[in-house]
N, C-alpha and C positions, 0 to 999 in steps of 0.2 A: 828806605822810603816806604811810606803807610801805602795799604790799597784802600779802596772805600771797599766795603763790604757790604754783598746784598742778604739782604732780611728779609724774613717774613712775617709779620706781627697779628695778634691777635689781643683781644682783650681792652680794656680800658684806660686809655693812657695816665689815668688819674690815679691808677690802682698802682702798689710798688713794684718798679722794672724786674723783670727777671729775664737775664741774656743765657740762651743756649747754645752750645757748641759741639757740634756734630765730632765722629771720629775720620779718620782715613778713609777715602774713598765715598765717604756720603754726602750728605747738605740739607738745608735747610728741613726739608719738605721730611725724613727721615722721621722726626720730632714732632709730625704734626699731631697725630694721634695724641699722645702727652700735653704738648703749648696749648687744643682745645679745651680737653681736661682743666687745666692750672689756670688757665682764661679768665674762672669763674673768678677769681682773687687775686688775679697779677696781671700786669700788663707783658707780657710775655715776648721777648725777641730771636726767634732762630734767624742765626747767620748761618753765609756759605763761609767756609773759611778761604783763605788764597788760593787759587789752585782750583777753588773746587766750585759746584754747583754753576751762578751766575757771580758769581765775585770775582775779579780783576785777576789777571796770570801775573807770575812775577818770576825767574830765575830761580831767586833767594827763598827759602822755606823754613829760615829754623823757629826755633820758639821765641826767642827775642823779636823776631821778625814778628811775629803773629800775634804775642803779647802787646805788640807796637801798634797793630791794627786795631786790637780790641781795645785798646787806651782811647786810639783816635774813634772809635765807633764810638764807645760810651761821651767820650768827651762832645763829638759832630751831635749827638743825638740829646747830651742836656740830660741825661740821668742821675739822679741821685741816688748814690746808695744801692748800687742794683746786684739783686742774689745773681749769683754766677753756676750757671749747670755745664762742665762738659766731659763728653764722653772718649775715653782713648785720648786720642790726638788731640780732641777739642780740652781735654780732662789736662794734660800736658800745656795748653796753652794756659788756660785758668791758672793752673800752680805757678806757669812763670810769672806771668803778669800781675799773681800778689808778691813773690819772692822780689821780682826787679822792680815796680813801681809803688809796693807798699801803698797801694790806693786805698780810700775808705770806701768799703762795700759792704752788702747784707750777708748774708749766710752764702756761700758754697758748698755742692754737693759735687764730688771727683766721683764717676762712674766706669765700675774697674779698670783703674791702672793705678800706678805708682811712679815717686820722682826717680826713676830709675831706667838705666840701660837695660835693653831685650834685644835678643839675637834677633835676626831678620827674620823674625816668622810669616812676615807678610809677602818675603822674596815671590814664593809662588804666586799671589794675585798679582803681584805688578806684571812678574813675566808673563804672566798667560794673558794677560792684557794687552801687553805687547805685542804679542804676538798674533795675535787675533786681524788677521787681514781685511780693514775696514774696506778697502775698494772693491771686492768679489763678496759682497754680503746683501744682500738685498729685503732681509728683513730680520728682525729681532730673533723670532724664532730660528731662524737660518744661525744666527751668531750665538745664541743659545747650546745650538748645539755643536757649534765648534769650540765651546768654549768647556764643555761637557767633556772633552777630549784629556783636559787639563785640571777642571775644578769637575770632578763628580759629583760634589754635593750641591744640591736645588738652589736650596734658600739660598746661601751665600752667591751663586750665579747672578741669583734675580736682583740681590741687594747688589754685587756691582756694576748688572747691566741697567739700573736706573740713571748711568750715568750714560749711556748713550742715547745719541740724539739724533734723528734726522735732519738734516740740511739741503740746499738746495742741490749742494756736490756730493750728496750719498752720508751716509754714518760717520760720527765725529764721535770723540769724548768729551764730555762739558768736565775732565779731568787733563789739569797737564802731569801726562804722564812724565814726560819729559822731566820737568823740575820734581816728580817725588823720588824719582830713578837716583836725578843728580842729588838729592839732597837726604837720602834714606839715611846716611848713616846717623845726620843730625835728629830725624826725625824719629828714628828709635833707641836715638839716645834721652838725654836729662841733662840740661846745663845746671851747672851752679849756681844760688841762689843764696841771700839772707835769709835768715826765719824773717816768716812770716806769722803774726798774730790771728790770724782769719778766722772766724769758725766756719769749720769744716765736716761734712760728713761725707766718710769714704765709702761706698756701696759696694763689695764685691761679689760676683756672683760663685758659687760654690763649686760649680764645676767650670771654673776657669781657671788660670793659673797665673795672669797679670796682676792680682796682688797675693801675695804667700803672707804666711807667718814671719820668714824672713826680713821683708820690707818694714814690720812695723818700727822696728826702731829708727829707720831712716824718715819712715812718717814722723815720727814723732820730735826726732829733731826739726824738719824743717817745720813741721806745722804742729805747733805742742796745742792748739785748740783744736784739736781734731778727733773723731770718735769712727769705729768702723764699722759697719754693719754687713754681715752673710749675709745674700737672698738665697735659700736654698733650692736649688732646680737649674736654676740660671746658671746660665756661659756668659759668654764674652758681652752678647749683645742684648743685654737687660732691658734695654726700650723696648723690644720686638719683640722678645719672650713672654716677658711679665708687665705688659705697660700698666696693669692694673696697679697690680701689687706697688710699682716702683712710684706710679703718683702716689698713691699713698701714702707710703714712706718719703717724698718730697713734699705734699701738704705739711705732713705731721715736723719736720725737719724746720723749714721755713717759716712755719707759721708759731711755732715753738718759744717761750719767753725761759728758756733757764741760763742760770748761769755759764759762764764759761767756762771751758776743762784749762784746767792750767799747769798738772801735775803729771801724767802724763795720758796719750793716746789708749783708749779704750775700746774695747772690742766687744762688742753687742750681737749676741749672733741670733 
């Protein structure tokens, strides 16, 4: 079953859609800095995905599941044609939803990852998240630093304590921890898929390691219109890094009239 998913838009609805899709553990709001940027020439949509942000909880989590939602979004929502951005998880849900629904869309940008299985690298954030005693916490900074115990590094702290909330009964996660636990192995996995015709740009950032050399001939089977491009500097999480640079390289991608690659996957570095 679909959930509704919540959005956050910017832009002019007259201008052409472009839906973005957050990774693990983020949401809408992640994006904002960029969807303002792209604003000026797209009508721009950040969702939360299941699970996440303000969108609907569900058990179920895998990519068909999520690809399902993004069909019924695009579909509740009346878009034609709309370029698709997402990153990780969100990057995962985009591939399924052209491999399984073969829909007509603009341009895709996948923001480093690939249609492929990765060992549990994110095990540590979920458990330490877990683990985090929400009833003995009394303020951010308090949870900060018990969270410090387990995750030393800052930035990544701060990016997944935007998920906690205050409530009337004390600190929540606006994350169900619970269904990414039950459903991890789906979610760093890749289901099988048809080729997809899409034009696509792969963005990987140079000091990451979610797309290799390795992966490109799996790209290129499943998406033979697809081109890949190094950000050099950049890790995992290219929006926060390099937000400049990466609009940039999404202006220049989207707004773009050439041909399509149809020989195979190409690597632009």
């Amino acid at each position: 079953m679909t959930v509704n998913l919540n959005s956050a838009q910017v832009g002019e609805p007259s201008n052409p859609p472009a839906i973005i899709l957050h990774g693990l553990f983020g949401s809408s709001s992640n994006w904002r800095t960029i969807a303002t940027r792209l604003a000026s020439r797209f009508h721009v949509l950040c969702v939360d995905l299941r699970n996440h942000g303000k969108s609907e909880w569900r058990d179920s989590m895998s990519y068909p599941d999520m690809a399902g939602d993004l069909a019924a979004f695009i579909q509740d929502n009346h878009l034609t044609n709309p370029h698709l951005i997402g990153h990780s998880m969100g990057g995962k849900t985009v591939m399924a939803y052209l491999q399984q629904h073969q829909p007509e869309v603009g341009k895709c940008v996948i923001v480093d990852i690939a249609p492929v299985d990765y060992s549990h690298d994110h095990d540590d954030l979920i458990d330490a998240l877990k683990r985090l005693d929400l009833e003995n916490i009394h303020s951010r900074n308090e949870a900060d630093q018990m969270l410090a115990l387990d995750l030393p590094n800052p930035p990544i702290r701060q990016f997944l304590l935007q998920n906690l909330i205050r409530g009337e009964n004390g600190f929540a996660w606006r994350v169900n921890l619970e269904a990414i636990t039950n459903n991890r192995d789906l979610l760093f996995g890749y289901p099988e898929g048809p080729v997809s015709d899409a034009d696509i740009l792969f963005v990987r950032g140079s000091n990451s390691s979610y797309i290799l050399p390795g992966h490109y001939n799996l790209i290129e089977e499943r998406f033979p219109n697809s081109i890949i491009q190094t950000m050099e500097g950049a890790g995992h999480w290219l929006h926060a890094e390099k937000p400049g640079e990466l609009t940039e390289w999404l202006f220049g991608f989207l707004d773009r009239k050439l041909p399509r690659i149809h020989d195979s996957v190409q690597e632009q570095g």
